[in-house]
N, C-alpha and C positions, 0 to 999 in steps of 0.2 A: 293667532294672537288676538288676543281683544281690543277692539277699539278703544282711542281716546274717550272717555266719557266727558270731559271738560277740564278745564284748562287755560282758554283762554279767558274766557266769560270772571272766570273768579268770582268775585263778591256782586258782581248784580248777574240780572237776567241774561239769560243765551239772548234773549228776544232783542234784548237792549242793544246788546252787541251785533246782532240779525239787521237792525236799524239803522245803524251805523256804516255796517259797511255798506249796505246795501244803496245809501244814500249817496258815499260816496262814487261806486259805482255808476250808480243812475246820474251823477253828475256830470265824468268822464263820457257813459255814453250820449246822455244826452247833448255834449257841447261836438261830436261829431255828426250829429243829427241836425242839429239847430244853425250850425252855422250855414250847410249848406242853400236854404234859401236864401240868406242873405248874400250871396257870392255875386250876386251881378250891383247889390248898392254898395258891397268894398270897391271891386273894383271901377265902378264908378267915383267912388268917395278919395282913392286913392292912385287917381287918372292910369288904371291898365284897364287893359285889353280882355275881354271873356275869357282868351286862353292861359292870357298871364295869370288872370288869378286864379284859376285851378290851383296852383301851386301851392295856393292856403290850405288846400284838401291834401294834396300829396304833401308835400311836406311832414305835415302832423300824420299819415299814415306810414309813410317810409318809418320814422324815426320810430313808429310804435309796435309798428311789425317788429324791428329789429328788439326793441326792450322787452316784449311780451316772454318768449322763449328764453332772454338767460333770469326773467325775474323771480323767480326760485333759487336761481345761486348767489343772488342780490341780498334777496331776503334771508339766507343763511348766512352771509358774511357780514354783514350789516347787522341782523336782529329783525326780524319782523316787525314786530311794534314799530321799532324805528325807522323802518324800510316804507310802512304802508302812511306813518305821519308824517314822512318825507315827501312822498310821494302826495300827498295833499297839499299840503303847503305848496311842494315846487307847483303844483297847477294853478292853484290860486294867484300866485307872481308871474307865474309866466302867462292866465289870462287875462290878468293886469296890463301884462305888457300888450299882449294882443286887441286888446281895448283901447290902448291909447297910440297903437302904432300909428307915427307921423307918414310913412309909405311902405309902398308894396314889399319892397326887403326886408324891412323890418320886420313888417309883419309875419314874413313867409318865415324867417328866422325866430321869431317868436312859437310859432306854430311847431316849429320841429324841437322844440326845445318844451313845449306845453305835450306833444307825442312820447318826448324822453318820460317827463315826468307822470302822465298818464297812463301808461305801458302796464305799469306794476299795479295798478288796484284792482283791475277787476282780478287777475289769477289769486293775486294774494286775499281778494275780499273771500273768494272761495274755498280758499284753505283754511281759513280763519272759522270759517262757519264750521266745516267738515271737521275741525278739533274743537268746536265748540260744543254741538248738539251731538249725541250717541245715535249710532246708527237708528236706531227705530225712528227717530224725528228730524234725520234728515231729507227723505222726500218733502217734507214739510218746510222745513228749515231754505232747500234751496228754490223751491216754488215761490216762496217769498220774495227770495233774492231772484228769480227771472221775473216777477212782477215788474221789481224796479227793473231791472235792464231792458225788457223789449216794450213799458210803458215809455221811458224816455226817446227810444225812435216814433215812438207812436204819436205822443201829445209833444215833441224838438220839434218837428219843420212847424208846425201850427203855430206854436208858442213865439219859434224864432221870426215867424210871418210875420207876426201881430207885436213885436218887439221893434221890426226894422219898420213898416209901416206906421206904427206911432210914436215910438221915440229916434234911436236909432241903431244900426248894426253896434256899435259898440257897443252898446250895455247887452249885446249874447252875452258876451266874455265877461264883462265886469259884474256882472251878476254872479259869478263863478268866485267873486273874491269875497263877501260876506260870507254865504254858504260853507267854503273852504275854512272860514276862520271858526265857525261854530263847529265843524265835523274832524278840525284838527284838535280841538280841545275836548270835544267827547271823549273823541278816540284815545287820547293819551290816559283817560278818565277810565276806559271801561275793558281796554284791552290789556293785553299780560300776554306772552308769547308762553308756550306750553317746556314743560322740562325737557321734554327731546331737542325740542329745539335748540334752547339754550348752552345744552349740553354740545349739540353739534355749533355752533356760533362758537362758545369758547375752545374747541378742538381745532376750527379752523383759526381763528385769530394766534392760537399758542403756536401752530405749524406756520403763522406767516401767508403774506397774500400770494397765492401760488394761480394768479390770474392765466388762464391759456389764448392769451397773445394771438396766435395763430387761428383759433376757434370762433375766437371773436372778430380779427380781422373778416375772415371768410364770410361770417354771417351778415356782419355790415355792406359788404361789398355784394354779395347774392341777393339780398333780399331787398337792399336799396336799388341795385340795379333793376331786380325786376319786375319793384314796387314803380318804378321811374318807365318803367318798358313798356306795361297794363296801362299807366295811365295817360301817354301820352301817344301810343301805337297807333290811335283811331287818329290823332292831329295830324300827323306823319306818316300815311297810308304805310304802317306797320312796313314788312320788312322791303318795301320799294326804296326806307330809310335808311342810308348806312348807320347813322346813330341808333337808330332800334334795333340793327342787327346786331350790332358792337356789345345794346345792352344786354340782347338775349346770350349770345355768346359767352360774355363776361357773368351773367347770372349763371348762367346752366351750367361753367366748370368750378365758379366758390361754391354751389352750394352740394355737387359731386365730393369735389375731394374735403367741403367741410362735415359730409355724414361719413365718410371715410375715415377723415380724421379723429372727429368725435365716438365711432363705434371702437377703434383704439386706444383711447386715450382710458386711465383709471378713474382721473375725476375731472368730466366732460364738464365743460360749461353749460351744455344742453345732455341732458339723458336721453339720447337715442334709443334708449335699450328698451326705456319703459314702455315703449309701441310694440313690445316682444308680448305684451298682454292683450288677448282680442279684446275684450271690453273698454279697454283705454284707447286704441288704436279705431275704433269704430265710432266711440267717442269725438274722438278728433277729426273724423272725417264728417261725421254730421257736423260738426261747430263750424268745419270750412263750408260747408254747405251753406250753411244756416249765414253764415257771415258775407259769401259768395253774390244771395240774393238780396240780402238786407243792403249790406251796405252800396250796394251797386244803384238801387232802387233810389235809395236813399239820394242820393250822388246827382246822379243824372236826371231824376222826375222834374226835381225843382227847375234846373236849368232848361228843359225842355219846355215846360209849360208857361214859365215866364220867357223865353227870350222867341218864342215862337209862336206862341199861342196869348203873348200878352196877359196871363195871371198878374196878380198882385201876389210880392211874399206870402201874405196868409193867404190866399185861397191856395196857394202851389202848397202849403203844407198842409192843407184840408184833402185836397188831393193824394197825400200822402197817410197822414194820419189814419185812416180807415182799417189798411193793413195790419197798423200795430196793434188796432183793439183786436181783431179776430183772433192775431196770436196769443192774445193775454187771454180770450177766451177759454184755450187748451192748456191755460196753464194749471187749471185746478184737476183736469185730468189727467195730466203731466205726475202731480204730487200725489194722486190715487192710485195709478198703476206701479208708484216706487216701490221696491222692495222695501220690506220692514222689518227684518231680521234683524236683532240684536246682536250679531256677533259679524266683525270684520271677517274676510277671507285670510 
């Protein structure tokens, strides 16, 4: 069957719409990357403890883990368009809220709630490209779009260094709310969801919201559990903890009987099946890879070099920063080895 040739893009450029998402992507990754140096002047600013405020990190990752995987079925029951300038807007309010958080609950509550709403653009910024550009230019197309994604961990800790050493940690976040207000008004400007789509959105809206309850429960429960398990195992000499055992336990049988349940089900909340393809299923495990070192790197440098070694925020993300360009390095080789065949599988 032939590819999408365009679709979403409509009356302006693919490129224009390449810019778009790509921006807001780079936003989402960037505010997981940037906040982390700042983690010791929150919790200083917001009288916790170095390990209470981890929670600003986990928090916004539990809740994103969990949106990532059903935001495909979001974006078809919703509308795309609608889904992906949802998902701007909610980050912008809710890095609002994380900007102006009075304490550490609120803010920890803010963050999983800026996790919900960030979840959804980067998968969706990708599909949107993929029915934009024909296959021939999308090697091109998504090289673009990984410039923005792995420059924002590259030039976030440095940026957010040089943010909380001269003004202060809150404007990481608030800086999130102009940006957001200008990339929610483009987008409404340049995007158009493609006829499949459509077509599928009004089939499921006529059939009614036929939500799997149970698919979802599972998911929340597994992935928060052992999004909670990772990051807090090394505090809790892992499983000397009955609590960390509790949560490996409780992760390892939701997220068993929720691929059980989901390889079952006719319309999964999560497509299991689609890993029935090697090229998508290799895919996926490079990203965990890819996502395994980054963000961990990410996470921990900071903290290590300032609370031990006495960095200042900016130099703990100069520290960091380095990493990101050599990846941006590979990315023009990245878009030259792409296939460029004109015709879908």
């Amino acid at each position: 069957m032939r590819s999408v040739q365009t679709g979403v893009a409509g009356k302006f450029s693919p490129w224009l719409v390449a810019v778009t998402v790509g921006f807001a992507a780079f936003m989402e990754v960037l505010d997981i990357s940037i906040a982390n140096v700042a983690l010791q002047h929150i919790a200083g600013s917001l009288a916790a403890s170095a390990d209470e405020s981890t929670w600003v990190l986990t928090s916004y990752l539990v809740t994103n883990a969990i949106v990532l995987p059903i935001s495909g079925w979001l974006a078809s029951m919703i509308g795309r368009k609608r889904y992906f300038i949802g998902c701007i807007i909610g980050f912008s309010i809710t890095s609002l809220l994380c900007g102006t958080a009075p304490s550490l609950s609120v803010m920890i509550l803010a963050r999983g709630l800026q996790g919900i709403t960030g979840g959804g653009l980067q998968p969706n910024a990708q599909a949107i490209l993929a029915d934009t550009f024909p296959p021939a230019r999308r090697g091109m197309a998504f090289a673009a779009y990984g410039i923005a994604v792995v420059f924002a961990p590259a030039i976030g800790p440095t940026l957010g260094g040089w943010i909380t050493d001269n003004l202060t940690w809150r404007w990481v976040f608030l800086l999130n709310v102009p940006v957001g207000i200008l990339l929610s008004l483009l987008a409404g400007r340049v995007l158009t969801d493609p006829p499949e789509l459509v077509a599928q959105h009004n089939k499921r809206l006529r059939a009614g919201l036929q939500l799997d309850y149970i698919g979802l429960a599972l998911l929340v429960l597994g992935m928060g559990a052992l999004q909670i398990m990772l990051d807090k195992g090394q505090e809790d000499d892992w499983f000397a903890s009955a609590f960390i055992t509790r949560l490996l336990i409780v992760s390892a049988v939701s997220l068993v009987a929720f691929v059980i349940w989901e390889l079952r089900r006719a319309e999964p909340i999560v497509d299991l099946r689609l890993l029935a393809d090697r090229n998508f299923a290799v895919g996926n495990v490079l990203m965990f890879v890819l996502g395994f070192v980054l963000l961990a790197t990410t996470a921990l440098l900071p903290l290590f070099v300032q609370s031990l070694m006495g960095y200042t925020a900016t130099d703990a993300g100069l520290v960091i920063s380095p990493g990101g360009f050599a990846m941006l390095l590979m990315i023009r080789w990245s878009a030259r080895s792409a296939p460029r065949s004109t015709h879908a599988g």
